[in-house]
C-alpha positions, 0 to 999 in steps of 0.5 A, a space after each residue: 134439857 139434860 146435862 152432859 156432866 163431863 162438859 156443862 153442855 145441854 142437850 135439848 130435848 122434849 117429852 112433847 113430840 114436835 108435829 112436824 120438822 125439816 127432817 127426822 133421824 132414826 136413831 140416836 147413836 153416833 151414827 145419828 147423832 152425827 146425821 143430826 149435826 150435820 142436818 142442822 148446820 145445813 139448815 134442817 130443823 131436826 127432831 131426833 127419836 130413839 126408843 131409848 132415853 139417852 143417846 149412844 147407849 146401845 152399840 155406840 157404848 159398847 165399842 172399841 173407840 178407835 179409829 184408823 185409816 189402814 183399809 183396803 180401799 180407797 173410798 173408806 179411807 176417803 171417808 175416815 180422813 174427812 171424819 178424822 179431820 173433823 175430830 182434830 177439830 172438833 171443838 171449833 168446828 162444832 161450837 163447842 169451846 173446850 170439847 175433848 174427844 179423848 182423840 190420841 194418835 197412838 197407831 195400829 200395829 198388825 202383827 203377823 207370826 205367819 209368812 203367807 200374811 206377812 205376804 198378804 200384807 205386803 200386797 195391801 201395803 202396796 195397794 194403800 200407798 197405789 191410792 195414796 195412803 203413804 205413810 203406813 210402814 211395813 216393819 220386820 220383827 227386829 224393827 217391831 220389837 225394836 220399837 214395842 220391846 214387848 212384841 213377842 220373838 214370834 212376830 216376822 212382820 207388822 203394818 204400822 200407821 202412827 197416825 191411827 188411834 183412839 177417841 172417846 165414842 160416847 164422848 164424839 156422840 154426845 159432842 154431835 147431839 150437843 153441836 146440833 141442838 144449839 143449846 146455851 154455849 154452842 157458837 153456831 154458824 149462821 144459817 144454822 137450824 136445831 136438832 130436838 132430840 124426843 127420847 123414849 120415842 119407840 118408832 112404830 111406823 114410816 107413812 107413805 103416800 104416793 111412794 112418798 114418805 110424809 111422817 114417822 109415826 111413834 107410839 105418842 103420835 107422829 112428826 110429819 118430815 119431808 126427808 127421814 134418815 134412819 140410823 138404826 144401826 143393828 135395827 136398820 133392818 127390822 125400820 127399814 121394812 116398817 116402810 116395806 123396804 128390805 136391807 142386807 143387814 146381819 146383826 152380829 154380837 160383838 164382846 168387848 173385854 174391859 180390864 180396868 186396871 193392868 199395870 203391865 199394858 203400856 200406856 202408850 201402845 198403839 192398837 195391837 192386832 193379831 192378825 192370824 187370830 183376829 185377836 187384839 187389844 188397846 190400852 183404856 182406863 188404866 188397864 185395856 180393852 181386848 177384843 176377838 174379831 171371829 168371822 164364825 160368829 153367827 148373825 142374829 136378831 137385833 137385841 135391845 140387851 146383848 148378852 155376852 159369854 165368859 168363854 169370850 174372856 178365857 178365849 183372848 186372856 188364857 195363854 193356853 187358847 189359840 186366840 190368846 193375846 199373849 201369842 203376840 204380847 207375852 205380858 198378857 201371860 203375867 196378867 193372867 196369872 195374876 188373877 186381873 179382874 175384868 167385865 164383858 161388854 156386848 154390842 152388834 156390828 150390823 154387816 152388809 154383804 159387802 161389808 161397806 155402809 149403807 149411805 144414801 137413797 131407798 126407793 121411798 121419795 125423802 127416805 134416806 139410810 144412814 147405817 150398814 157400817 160393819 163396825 166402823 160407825 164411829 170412825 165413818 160418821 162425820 164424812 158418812 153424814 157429809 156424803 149423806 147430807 150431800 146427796 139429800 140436799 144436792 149439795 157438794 160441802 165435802 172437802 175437794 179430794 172427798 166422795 161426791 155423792 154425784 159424778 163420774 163414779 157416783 156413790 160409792 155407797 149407795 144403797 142400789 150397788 151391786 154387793 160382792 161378799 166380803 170377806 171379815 176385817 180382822 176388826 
């Protein structure tokens, strides 16, 4: 049972893969972490498998580790409020005493230097508030720079949402892994089951019988399951067809710029965001993370090892590019000049056509999938997983203004919609 060293808390594990379960998970990321947290407190006896030996070391490490609400449509909002209400008390309602997320409420600040966006965000502004989102603010230059003196002159307007901010993914991941396999300390609620976690558990196949799916098989043999969930993030594709099922997946390498250490970021700024470029930044560590969301970039196949580009970091940091950070930030200028060092981390978004998740039934009896997040896995996966084990066990746990799997309107995320192509979130 491996140790988390920032809690004391044990996972559990087991080098033997258990013969059968309640429900297996494929896929140990944050997205599966998290299905597996809520299967066990709904009384499924769980068995994780991931090819990898620890949990949320693939895409889940290499994300921004933010969260916000600011989205142009009502059933996402929906669930990143239910997630967000989970992480704010996250300690108590996992059972885990003491657990911190890293959860900071700094904001997501959109900046726009172009009238035709500023335009495009007054119209979105006005469709959050139509359903219900309130309190985000649309602010003129003066009052952003009024606010954040650092903004640059160039800016006309922004959208603003101070309850937007940042969590640790790594740590949320670990948190669910943990509350789910019950081990020593974990207060857990009666009725609870738990969640083993088989680790370097490559999945070579999904066996069905009679459209009927009865066992993930492994390169070590199999565990037979009623209902199997995969969340196999950028893989969910290439899982899904070891049953002959086909997913809209895209895999999309997505960089991340870490500066370890920037004495010019302000500790306390929100997410900043060029919304012409796509171009934005956080402050982490005791420097930043600066990203460019580019809706050029060209999908791929899903890699193990995501390579990334130093072109990626002269693009954000050199005040020359068209993408600089320093477009709307002009102390990005200064850490330029000065030489800051820094490293490129690499991930996959895995986009659907729409660019809305995949939560629910395949046409197989008892398999289920968990993914298609389109880089809002973290901030999706506690009210993503609710919905899911929802529609699994025909229950209804959600909170009362949260999405039904069942009803009127149905789910929204269901893997049998019809798909209009989205356009690219700014990130």
């Amino acid at each position: 049972m491996p140790e988390n060293p920032a809690t004391g808390y044990r996972l559990r594990t087991t080098d033997l893969l258990p013969q059968t379960a309640d429900l297996v998970v494929v896929g140990a990321g944050v997205v599966g972490c998290a299905t597996a947290f809520r299967a066990a407190r709904a009384g499924l006896r769980t068995v994780v498998v991931d090819a990898r030996p620890r949990p949320a070391t693939l895409t889940t490490t290499a994300a921004t580790g933010a969260y916000r609400l600011q989205f142009d449509n009502a059933e996402e909002v929906a669930l990143v409020r239910e997630g967000l209400e989970l992480y704010e008390a996250f300690a108590e309602r996992s059972g885990l005493p003491g657990y911190d997320l890293g959860l900071r409420r700094q904001g997501y600040l959109f900046c726009t230097r172009d009238e035709a966006t500023a335009r495009r965000q007054r119209d979105l502004v006005a469709r959050q508030r139509s359903f219900g989102l309130a309190d985000v603010e649309l602010l003129d230059g003066d009052e952003v720079r009024r606010r954040y003196p650092w903004i640059a002159e160039a800016v006309v307007q922004a959208r603003f949402r101070a309850g937007d901010g940042f969590i640790d993914p790594v740590r949320l991941a670990w948190g669910y892994a943990l509350a789910a396999s019950g081990g020593p300390g974990v207060d857990r609620p009666k009725g609870s089951a738990d969640a083993t976690f088989a680790l370097g558990q490559r999945v070579t196949g999904l066996r069905e019988v009679g459209g009927r799916i009865v066992a993930v098989e492994t390169h070590d043999g199999a565990v037979a399951a009623p209902l199997v969930v995969l969340a196999t993030g950028p893989f969910l594709g290439r899982t899904a067809a070891l049953a002959g099922v086909n997913l809209p997946i895209a895999p999309t390498r997505r960089q991340k710029v870490v500066i370890t250490e920037a004495p010019e970021v302000p500790r306390d700024a929100p997410m900043t965001i060029d919304e012409d470029s796509g171009a934005h930044w956080r402050p982490a560590l005791q420097g930043a993370y600066v990203l460019l969301t580019d809706p050029a970039t060209p999908s791929a196949e899903p890699a193990w090892s995501v390579p990334t580009s130093a072109d990626y970091a002269f693009r954000l940091l050199d005040p020359a590019s068209p993408t600089s950070v320093a477009a709307i930030a002009p102390f990005w200028r200064d850490v330029w000049d000065r030489g800051a060092d820094w490293l490129i981390q690499a991930g996959q978004y895995e986009y659907t056509p729409d660019h809305r998740p995949l939560v629910g039934a395949t046409a197989i009896e008892g398999l289920w999938v968990n993914g298609g997040w389109s880089g809002h896995g973290v901030m999706g996966s506690g009210g993503g997983s609710r919905l899911l084990q929802d529609a699994m066990l025909a229950t209804s746990s959600g909170p009362a203004w949260g999405i039904r799997p069942a009803g009127q309107d149905g789910n929204p995320f269901r893997l049998d919609r019809s798909m209009q192509v989205g356009r690219h979130d700014v990130l």
